[in-house]
C-alpha positions in Angstrom: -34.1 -6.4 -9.2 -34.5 -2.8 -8.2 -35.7 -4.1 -4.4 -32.9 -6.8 -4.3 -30.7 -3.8 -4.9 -32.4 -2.1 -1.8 -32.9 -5.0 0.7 -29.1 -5.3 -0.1 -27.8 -2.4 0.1 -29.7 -1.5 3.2 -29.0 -4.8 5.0 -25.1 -3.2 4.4 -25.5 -0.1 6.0 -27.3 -1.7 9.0 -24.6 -4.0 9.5 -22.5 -1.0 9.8 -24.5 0.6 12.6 -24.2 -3.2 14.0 -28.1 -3.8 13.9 -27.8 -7.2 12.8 -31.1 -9.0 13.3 -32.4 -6.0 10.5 -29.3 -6.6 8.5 -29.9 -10.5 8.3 -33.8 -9.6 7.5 -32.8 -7.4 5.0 -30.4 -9.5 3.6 -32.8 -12.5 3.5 -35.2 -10.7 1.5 -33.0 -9.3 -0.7 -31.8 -13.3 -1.3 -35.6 -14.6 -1.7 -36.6 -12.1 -4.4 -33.0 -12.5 -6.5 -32.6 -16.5 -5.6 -35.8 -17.7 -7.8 -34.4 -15.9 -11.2 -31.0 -16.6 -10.4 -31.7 -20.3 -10.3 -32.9 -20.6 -13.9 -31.0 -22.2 -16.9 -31.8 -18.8 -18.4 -30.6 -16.3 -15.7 -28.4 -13.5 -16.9 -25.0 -13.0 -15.5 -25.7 -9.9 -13.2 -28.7 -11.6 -11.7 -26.6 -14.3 -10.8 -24.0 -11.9 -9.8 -26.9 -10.3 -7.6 -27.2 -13.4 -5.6 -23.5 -13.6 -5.2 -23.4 -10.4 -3.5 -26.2 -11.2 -1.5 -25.1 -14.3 -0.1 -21.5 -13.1 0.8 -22.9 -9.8 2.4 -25.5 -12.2 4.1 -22.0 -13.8 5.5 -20.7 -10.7 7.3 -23.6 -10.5 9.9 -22.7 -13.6 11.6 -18.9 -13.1 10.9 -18.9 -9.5 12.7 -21.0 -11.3 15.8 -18.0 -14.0 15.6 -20.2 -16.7 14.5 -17.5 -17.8 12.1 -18.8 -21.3 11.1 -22.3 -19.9 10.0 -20.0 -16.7 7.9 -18.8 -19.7 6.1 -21.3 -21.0 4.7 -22.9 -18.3 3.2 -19.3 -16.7 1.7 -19.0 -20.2 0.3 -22.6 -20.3 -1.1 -21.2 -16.9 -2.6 -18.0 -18.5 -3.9 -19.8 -21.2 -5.5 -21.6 -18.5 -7.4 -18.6 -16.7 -8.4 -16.3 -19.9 -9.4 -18.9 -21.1 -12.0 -19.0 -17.4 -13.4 -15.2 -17.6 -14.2 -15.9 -20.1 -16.6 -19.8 -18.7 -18.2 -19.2 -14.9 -17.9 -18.5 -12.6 -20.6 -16.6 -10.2 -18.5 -13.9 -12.9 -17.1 -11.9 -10.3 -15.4 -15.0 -9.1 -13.0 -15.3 -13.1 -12.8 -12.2 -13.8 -11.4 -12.4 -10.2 -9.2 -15.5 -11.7 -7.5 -13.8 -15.1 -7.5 -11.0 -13.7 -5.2 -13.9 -11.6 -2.8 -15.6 -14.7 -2.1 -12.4 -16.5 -1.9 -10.9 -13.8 0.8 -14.3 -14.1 2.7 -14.2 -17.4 3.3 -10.4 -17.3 4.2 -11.4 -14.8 7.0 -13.7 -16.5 8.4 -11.7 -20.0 8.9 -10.1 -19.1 12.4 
C-alpha cells in the first residue's frame, strides 16, 4: 500500500507541473496495485478508500486537458466507491466527506 501511496501521490504533483502522460502512468499504477485488494469481500475500508482516491485523482488529468467526458468516468468510478462506504464504513462522517468530493468532481466536470 506503501507504493499505491507513492504512484499516487506523485501522479498529483505531476499533474501540477501539467505533465500529464506521467501523471496518468502514475496514476494507473497506483490503481493496478490497490484495485486487486480493494476488490475482495474482505478488503478493509482504507484500501477501498485507496482506490477511491486513486480513481478520482486519475479523473483530474483528463479534466485539466478539458477532456471532460473521460474526467467523468473515473470521478464517478470514485463516487461509486465512496457512496457504498457511507453505508459499510465505521467512520460515517469521513464517508459522507468523500461522498461529497466525488460528488463535487463529477459536478465539475458535467459542462
Amino acid at each position: 500500500l506503501t507504493l499505491t501511496r507513492l504512484h499516487d501521490r506523485t501522479g498529483n504533483a505531476q499533474a501540477r507541473l501539467a505533465r500529464y502522460g506521467e501523471a496518468a502512468d502514475s496514476f494507473e499504477r497506483a490503481i493496478a496495485l490497490v484495485r486487486p485488494l480493494a476488490e475482495r469481500a474482505d478488503a478493509p475500508p482504507e484500501v477501498r478508500r485507496m482506490l477511491m482516491a486513486a480513481l478520482g485523482n486519475s479523473g483530474d488529468v483528463p479534466f485539466y486537458q478539458g477532456r471532460y467526458d473521460e474526467a467523468l468516468i473515473q470521478y464517478d468510478a470514485a463516487r461509486t466507491i465512496a457512496r457504498r462506504a457511507v453505508t459499510t464504513s465505521v467512520d460515517r462522517a469521513a464517508a459522507l466527506r468523500d461522498l461529497q468530493l466525488t460528488t463535487t468532481r463529477s459536478a465539475y466536470a458535467i459542462k
